[in-house]
C-alpha positions in Angstrom: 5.6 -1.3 20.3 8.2 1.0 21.4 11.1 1.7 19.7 9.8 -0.9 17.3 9.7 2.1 14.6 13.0 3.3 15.5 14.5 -0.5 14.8 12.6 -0.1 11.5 14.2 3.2 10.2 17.3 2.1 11.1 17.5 -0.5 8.2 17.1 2.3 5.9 13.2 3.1 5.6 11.6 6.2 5.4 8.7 7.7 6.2 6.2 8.2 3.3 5.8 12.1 4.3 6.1 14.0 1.1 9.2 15.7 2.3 10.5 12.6 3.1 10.0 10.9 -0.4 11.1 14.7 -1.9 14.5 14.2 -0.1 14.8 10.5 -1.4 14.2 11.4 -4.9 16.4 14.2 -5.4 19.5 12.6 -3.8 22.5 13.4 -6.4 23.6 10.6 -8.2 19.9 9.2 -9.1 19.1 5.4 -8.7 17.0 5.6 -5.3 13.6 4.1 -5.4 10.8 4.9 -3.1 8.2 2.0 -2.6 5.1 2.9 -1.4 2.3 1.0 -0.1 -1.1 3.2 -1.4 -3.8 1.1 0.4 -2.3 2.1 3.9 -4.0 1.4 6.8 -7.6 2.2 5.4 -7.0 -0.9 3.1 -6.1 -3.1 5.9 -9.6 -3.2 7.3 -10.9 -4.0 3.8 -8.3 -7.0 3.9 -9.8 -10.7 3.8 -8.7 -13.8 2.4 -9.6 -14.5 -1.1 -10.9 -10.7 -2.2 -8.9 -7.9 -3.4 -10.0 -4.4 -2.1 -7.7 -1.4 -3.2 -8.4 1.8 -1.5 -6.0 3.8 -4.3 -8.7 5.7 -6.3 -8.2 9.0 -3.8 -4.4 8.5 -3.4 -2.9 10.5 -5.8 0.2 12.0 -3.8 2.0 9.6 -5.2 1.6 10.5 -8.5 2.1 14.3 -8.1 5.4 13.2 -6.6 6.3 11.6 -9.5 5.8 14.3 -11.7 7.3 16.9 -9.7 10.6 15.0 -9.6 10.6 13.3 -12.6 10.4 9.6 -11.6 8.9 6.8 -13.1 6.2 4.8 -11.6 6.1 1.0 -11.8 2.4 -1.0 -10.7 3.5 -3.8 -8.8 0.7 -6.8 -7.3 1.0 -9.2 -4.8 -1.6 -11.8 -4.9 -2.0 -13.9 -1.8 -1.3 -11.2 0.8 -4.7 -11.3 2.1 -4.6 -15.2 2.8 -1.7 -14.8 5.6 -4.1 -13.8 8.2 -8.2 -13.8 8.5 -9.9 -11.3 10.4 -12.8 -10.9 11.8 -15.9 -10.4 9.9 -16.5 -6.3 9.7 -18.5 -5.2 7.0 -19.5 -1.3 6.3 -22.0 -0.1 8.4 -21.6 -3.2 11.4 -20.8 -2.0 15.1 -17.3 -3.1 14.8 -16.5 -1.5 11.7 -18.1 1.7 13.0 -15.6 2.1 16.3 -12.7 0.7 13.5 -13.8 3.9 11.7 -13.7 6.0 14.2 -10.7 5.2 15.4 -9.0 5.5 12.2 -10.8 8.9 12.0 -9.1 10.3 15.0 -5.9 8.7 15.1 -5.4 7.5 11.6 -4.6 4.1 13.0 -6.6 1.0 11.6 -7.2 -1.8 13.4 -8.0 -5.0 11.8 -8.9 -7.7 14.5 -6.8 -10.6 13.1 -5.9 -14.2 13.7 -3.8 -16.9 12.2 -2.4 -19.9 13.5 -0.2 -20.3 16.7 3.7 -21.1 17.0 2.9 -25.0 18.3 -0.9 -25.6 17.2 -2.7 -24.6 14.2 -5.7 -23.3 14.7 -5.2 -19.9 16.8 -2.7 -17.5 17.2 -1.2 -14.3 15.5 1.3 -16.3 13.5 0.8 -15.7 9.5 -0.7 -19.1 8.0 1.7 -20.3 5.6 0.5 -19.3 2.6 2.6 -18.0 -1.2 2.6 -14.9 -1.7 3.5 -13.7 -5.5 4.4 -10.6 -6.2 4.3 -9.5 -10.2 6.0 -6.5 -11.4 4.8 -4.2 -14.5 6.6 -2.0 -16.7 7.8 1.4 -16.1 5.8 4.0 -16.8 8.0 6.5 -17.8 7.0 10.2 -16.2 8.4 13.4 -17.6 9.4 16.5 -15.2 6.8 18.6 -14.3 8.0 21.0 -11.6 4.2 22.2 -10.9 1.8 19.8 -12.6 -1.5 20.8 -13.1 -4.4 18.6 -11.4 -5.6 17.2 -15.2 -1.8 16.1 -15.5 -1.7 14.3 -12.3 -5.4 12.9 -12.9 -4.1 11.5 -16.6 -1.0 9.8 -15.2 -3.0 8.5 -11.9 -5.5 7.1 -14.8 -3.3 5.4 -16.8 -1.0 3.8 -13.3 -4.6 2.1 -12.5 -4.9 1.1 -16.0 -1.3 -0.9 -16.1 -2.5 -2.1 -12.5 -5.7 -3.5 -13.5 -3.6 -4.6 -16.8 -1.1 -6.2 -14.6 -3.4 -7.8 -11.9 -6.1 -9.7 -15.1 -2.7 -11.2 -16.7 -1.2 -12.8 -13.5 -4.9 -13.4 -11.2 -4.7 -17.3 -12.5 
């Protein structure tokens, strides 16, 4: 959508580039968060009502970041996500997922073929359904400054953020 991007960074966004996140982390003063969304687009084609498929076990940017500028990470969860829209069926290895694939591979653009409800009937359109989405929050876990970490520190702290996930996601999944 054009200019739809520019209408988005104007509210304050950022994009998740790691000079971008570098520059929002070591603003003077402290207190800024950066919220990331680790799936990304590679998750979005795994996205179906009723499962839960995280695509987080290679993303460890994120966590290198942290330790670099000293900044604590904090799992968060949202269950019900997946229920606002269903897509079309695309499992590994089908012809659709293979041209999904593909063009993710080239452009790094995924793209789920979705469907919801419409504005004035309910049974097609690209509305979301109406459906709760509940979003828990875990504890800090607190990350000490490590201007070059090493790839066993980064693999440690990576370990233990999927730990307080999975931790997180068992105590709140009812």
């Amino acid at each position: 959508f054009p200019l739809f991007r520019e209408y988005l960074m104007s509210n304050g966004p950022v994009s998740v580039s790691k000079e971008s996140v570098s520059h929002v982390l070591s603003k003077d003063g402290g207190g800024n968060v950066s919220i990331i969304v680790l799936g990304g687009a590679k998750e979005a084609l795994e996205a179906h009502p009723g499962t839960f498929t995280l695509c987080i076990r290679q993303r460890k940017g994120f966590v290198k970041m942290a330790l670099t500028h000293g900044a604590n990470l904090v799992p968060v969860f949202s269950f019900g996500e997946n229920d606002l829209y269903k897509q079309i069926n695309n499992p590994k290895g089908s012809w659709l997922r293979t041209i999904q694939d593909a063009i993710y591979d080239s452009t790094g653009v995924a793209l789920p073929l979705i469907y919801a409800r419409g504005i004035f009937q309910h049974y097609f359109g690209i509305m979301p359904y109406r459906k709760l989405i509940y979003t828990v929050v875990g504890r800090p876990i607190p990350v000490q400054q490590t201007l070059n970490p090493t790839s066993e520190q980064i693999e440690e702290l990576h370990q233990t953020y999927l730990e307080e996930l999975k931790k997180l996601f068992n105590e709140h999944k009812g």
